[in-house]
N, C-alpha and C positions, 0 to 999 in steps of 0.2 A: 141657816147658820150664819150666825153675823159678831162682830165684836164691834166692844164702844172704844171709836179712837181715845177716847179723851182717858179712858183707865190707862196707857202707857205713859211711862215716865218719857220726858224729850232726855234722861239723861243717861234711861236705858240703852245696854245693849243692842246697838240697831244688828239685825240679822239680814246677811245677804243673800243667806242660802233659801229664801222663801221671795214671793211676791205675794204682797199684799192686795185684797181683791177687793173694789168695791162696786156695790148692787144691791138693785132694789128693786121689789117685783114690781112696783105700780106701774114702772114703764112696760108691761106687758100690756097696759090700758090703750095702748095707742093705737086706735085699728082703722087702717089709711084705707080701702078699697078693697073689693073684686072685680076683675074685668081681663082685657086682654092685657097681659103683660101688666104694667104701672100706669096704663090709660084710662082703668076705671069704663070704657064703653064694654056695654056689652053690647054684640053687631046682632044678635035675636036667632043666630044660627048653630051656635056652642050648646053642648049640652052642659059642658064644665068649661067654667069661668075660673080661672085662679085668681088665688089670694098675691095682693101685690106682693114685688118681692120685697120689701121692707116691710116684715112680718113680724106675729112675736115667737114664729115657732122657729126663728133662726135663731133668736136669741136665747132661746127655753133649752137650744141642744147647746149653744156653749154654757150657759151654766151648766148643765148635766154632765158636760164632759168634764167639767172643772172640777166639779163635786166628785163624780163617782170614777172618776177615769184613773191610769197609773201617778198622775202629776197632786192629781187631790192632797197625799200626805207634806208637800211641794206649799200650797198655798194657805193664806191665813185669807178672813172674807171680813168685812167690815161693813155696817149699814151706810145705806147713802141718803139723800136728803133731797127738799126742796132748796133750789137757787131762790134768792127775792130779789123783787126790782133791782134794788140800788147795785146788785151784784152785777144786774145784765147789762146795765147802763154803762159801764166796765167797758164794753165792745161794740153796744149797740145802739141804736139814736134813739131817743125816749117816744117819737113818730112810731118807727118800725114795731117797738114793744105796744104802745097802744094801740095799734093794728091789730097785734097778737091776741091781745087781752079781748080787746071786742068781738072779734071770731068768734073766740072761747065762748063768752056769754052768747053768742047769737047761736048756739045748740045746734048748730046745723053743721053738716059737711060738706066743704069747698076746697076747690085747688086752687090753691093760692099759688101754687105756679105749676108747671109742665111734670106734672106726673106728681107733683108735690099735694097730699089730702089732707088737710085739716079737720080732725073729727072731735067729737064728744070723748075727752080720756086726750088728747094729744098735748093740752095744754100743762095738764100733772105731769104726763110721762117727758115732757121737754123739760119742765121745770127740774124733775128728779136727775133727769139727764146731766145738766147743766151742774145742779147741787151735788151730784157726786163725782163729776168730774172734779170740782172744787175741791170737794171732799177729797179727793183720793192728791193732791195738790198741796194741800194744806197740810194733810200728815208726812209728808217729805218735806216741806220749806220747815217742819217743828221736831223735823228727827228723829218722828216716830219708825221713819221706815226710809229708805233708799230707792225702791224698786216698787210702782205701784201702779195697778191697773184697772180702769176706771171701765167697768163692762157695759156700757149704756147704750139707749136708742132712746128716740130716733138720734140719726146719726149729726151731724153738723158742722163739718169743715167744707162741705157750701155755702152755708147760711152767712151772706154779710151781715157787714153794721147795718143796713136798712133795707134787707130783704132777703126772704125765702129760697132753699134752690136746693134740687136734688135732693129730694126727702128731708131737708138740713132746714130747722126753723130758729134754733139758738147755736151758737155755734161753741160746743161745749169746750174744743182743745183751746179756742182764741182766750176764751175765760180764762180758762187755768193759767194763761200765759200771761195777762193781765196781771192776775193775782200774783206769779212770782215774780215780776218786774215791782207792783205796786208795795211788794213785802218789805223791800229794803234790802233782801239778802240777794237779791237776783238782779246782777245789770246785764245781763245779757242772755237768750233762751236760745237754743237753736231747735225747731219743729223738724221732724223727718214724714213724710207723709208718704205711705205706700200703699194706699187705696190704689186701687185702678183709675180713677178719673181721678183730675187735676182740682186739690184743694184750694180751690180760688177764691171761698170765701175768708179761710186763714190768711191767705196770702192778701186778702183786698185789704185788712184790716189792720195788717204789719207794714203796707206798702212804701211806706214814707219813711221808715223807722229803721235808724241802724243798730236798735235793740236787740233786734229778733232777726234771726235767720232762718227762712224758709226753705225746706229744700221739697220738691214734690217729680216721684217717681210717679208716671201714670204711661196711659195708654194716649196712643196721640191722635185724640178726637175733636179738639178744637171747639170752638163754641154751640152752646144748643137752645142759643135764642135772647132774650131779651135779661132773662133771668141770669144767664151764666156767658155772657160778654167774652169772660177771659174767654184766651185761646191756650192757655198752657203751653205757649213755643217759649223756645229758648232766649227770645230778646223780652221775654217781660220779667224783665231784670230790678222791679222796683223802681220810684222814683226819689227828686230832692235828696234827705239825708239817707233814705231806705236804695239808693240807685246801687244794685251790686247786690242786695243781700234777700235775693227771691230769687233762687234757683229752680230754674223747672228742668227735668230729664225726660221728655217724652218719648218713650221708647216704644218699638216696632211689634206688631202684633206678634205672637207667640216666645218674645223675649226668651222667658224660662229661667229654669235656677240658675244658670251658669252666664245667663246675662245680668239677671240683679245682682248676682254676688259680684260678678264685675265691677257695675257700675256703683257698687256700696263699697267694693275695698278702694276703688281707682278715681272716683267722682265724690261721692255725699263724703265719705270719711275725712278726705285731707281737708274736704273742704271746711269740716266744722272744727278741725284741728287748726287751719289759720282761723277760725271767727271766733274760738276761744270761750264757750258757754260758761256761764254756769248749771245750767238746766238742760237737760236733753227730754224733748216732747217727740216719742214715736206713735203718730199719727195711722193705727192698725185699721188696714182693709182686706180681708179674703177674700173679694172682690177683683185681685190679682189672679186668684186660683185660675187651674186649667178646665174647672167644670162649671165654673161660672156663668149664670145667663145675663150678667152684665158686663163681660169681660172676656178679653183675647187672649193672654198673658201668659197662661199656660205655668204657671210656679206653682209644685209641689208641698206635698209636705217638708219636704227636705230641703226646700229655699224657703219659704219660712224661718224653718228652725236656723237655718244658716245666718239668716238676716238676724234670727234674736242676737245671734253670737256676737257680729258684728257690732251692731247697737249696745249690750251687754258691753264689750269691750273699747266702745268706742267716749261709753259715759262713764266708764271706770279712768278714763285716762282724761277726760277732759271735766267733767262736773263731779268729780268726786263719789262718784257710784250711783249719782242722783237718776235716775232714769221714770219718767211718766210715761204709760201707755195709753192711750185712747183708741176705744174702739167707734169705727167707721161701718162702712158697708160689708158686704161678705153674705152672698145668697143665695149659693146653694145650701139649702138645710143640713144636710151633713158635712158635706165636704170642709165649708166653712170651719165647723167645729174642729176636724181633727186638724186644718189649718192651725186653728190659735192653741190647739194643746201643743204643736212641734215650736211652733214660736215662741211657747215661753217656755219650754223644753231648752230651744235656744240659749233664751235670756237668763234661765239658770246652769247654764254649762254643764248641761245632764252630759257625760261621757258617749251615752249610746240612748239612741232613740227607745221611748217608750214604750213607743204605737207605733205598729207598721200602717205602712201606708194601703187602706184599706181596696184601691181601686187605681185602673192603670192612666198613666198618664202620654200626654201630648210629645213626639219627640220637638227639640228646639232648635234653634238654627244660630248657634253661640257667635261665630261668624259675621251675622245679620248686626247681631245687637253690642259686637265689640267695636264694630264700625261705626255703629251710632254713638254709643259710647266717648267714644274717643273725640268721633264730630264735635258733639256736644261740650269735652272739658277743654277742646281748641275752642270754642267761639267764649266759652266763659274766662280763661287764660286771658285773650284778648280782652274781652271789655268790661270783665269785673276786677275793680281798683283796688279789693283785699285780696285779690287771689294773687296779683303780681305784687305784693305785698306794697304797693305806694296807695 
C-alpha cells in the first residue's frame, strides 16, 4: 500500500492527525550473516546458528504492525526510492562511496567492519534506505506533511563521512539533515537520537557545525574499536563552530521510563528550546527496549509512547509541527514492533494506549538515572556556551 508524494498539492491541507509512512520492500534484500550473535563465526558446535540481529524479519513485523495493528487507520504509507550518488556525497567523501560501490560489484560478502556484513542485496537496500529517508524529508520541507517516518534498514547513524560501523553503511538521518539545511528553508536542525548506542556517525558528521544540534540518549558503552572511536561521554561537546552543540546523555543500565522521561522533559527539551530549530530529526531505536539483545535500558511500551509525546510536543512548539522520524536499531523481533506502534501512538496524542503491553517488564531504579541526569545537565550548564545563553 503505497501513495505518490508528488499527487498532493504543497497547498493542501497539511493533516496532523496522521503520520505519514515511508518504505519499501527491496530493503528486505539485505541479508548480513548467520553465526553467533553479529559475529557471523560459526564455532562447529551449535546445532542453530542465528540470523544476525539486523534482520529483515525485525523489519517485516513493524510494517505488519503498522499495517494491520489499532494505529493502521492513524497512518498514510508512501513509496520510497533509490538515494544517487550526488545525493550521498551530501555526507559522505566520494573515497568511502567508491569503496561501497566496489564491494557491491565484487558479489561477495565481507565485514567491512566489526560485526558490520556487506552482502549481495546490501547495496540496493542501503541505497532505498538513504532514498526514502530523503524521501520522507522532502515531503515535509514541500508541505506535503508535517509528521513523517521513514521505516528503513539497514540502519545508519554509525555510518560516517568515510566509514562503515554498526550495521550503518549510508547514514540515512545525516542525509536528510543535509537536505533540509541545503533547501534553503532550514537554518538550523536539531537530531534527537534514542537508539541505545551512541549515534556517533550523526554526530561525526555535524561535529564542527553550529547548524545542527545533536542530542544522543544511549547506553554508556564507550568505544568498540577502530570503527566507532567515539566514546559518547559527556565532553564530546563538538568542536570549532560545532563546540557546544553535540550533546551526549549516556545513561546507566536499566534507566527505564521514568528515567528517559526525565531526562527528555529536564535535559534534551530545554535544550533544543534554547538552539531554536527549524526541523526536529528523531533518530528511532527500540534497541532501548527491556528485551533487547543489544541493550540494557529497560524502556517499555509506555516510555516510548511517552517519549513520542514529548518530541510531538516539543516540535510543535519549536519547528512549527515539523517532526522526521528515522528508524535505527530495535532487535527483538516483536518487542521492537509493539515499541514503535506506542511511539507513534505517542507522537499522535492518542488519549489512551492502543496496545497493551504484551509481556512483563524490568523494574527501574528512577533514583540511579535522575542522578545521572542531573550530573549530566550540570557539566553541560558549565561548558556549553548556548545553554548559559553567552
Amino acid at each position: 500500500m503505497a501513495t505518490d508524494p508528488t499527487s498532493l498539492s504543497p497547498t493542501s491541507p497539511v493533516d496532523t492527525s496522521r503520520v505519514d509512512v515511508f518504505w519499501h520492500e527491496g530493503m528486505l534484500r539485505h541479508d548480513a550473516v548467520e553465526g553467533v550473535f553479529d559475529t557471523g563465526i560459526d564455532p562447529g558446535f551449535l546445532d542453530v546458528l542465528e540470523k544476525h540481529p539486523e534482520n529483515a524479519d525485525r523489519i517485516r513485523n513493524m510494517v505488519s504492525i503498522l499495517q494491520r495493528g489499532p494505529i493502521a487507520p492513524h497512518l498514510n504509507w508512501f513509496l520510497g526510492r533509490p538515494a544517487i550518488v550526488s545525493e550521498l556525497l551530501t555526507f559522505h567523501t566520494p573515497e568511502y562511496i567508491d569503496k561501497l560501490v566496489d564491494t557491491d560489484k565484487s558479489g561477495e560478502r565481507r565485514e567491512i567492519a566489526g560485526g558490520t556484513f556487506f552482502s549481495p542485496g546490501s547495496w540496493e537496500a542501503a541505497l532505498l534506505a538513504a532514498g526514502t529517508t530523503l524521501s520522507a524529508m522532502q515531503h515535509i520541507l514541500e508541505s506535503h506533511g508535517k509528521i513523517a517516518y521513514a521505516l528503513v534498514r539497514p540502519p545508519g547513524h554509525h555510518s560516517q563521512p568515510t566509514q562503515a560501523d554498526g550495521y550503518c553503511f549510508l547514514n540515512n538521518a545525516g542525509l536528510a539533515v543535509k537536505l533540509a539545511l541545503d533547501s534553503g528553508s532550514c537554518s538550523r536542525v536539531a537530531v534527537i537520537d534514542i537508539d541505545v548506542h551512541y549515534g556517533n556517525g550523526t554526530a561525526e558528521g555535524f561535529y564542527r557545525s553550529d547548524k545542527v544540534l545533536t542530542v544522543s540518549l544511549h547506553m554508556n558503552h564507550g568505544s568498540w574499536g577502530s570503527s566507532h572511536p567515539q566514546k559518547g561521554t559527556v565532553d564530546e561537546l563538538g568542536e570549532d563552530l560545532g563546540f557546544g552543540y553535540n550533546l551526549n546523555v549516556p545513561l546507566p543500565n536499566g534507566t527505564g521510563d521514568k528515567g528517559y522521561e526525565y531526562a527528555m522533559v529536564e535535559l534534551v527539551a530545554p535544550a533544543v528550546t534554547k538552539f531554536g530549530p527549524d526541523m526536529v530529526v528523531l533518530v528511532v531505536g527500540q534497541d532501548s527496549s527491556a528485551f533487547d539483545p543489544n541493550g540494557r535500558q529497560s524502556l517499555t511500551m509506555n516510555g516510548y509512547r511517552r517519549i513520542g509525546e514529548i518530541m510531538r510536543r516539543v516540535a510543535e512548539e519549536q519547528s512549527n509541527g515539523r517532526l522526521l522520524l528515522v528508524q535505527e536499531g530495535g532487535y527483538h523481533v516483536t518487542y521492537a514492533a509493539y515499541c514503535l506502534h506506542a511511539l507513534l501512538e505517542g507522537v499522535l496524542k492518542m488519549p489512551q494506549p492502543l496496545l497493551s503491553d504484551p509481556i512483563a517488564y524490568y523494574p527501574e531504579d528512577e533514583a540511579i538515572a535522575v542522578d545521572c541526569v542531573e550530573s549530566i545537565r550540570r557539566y553541560h550548564s558549565e561548558n556549553v556556551p548556548f545553554l548559559r545563553g553567552t
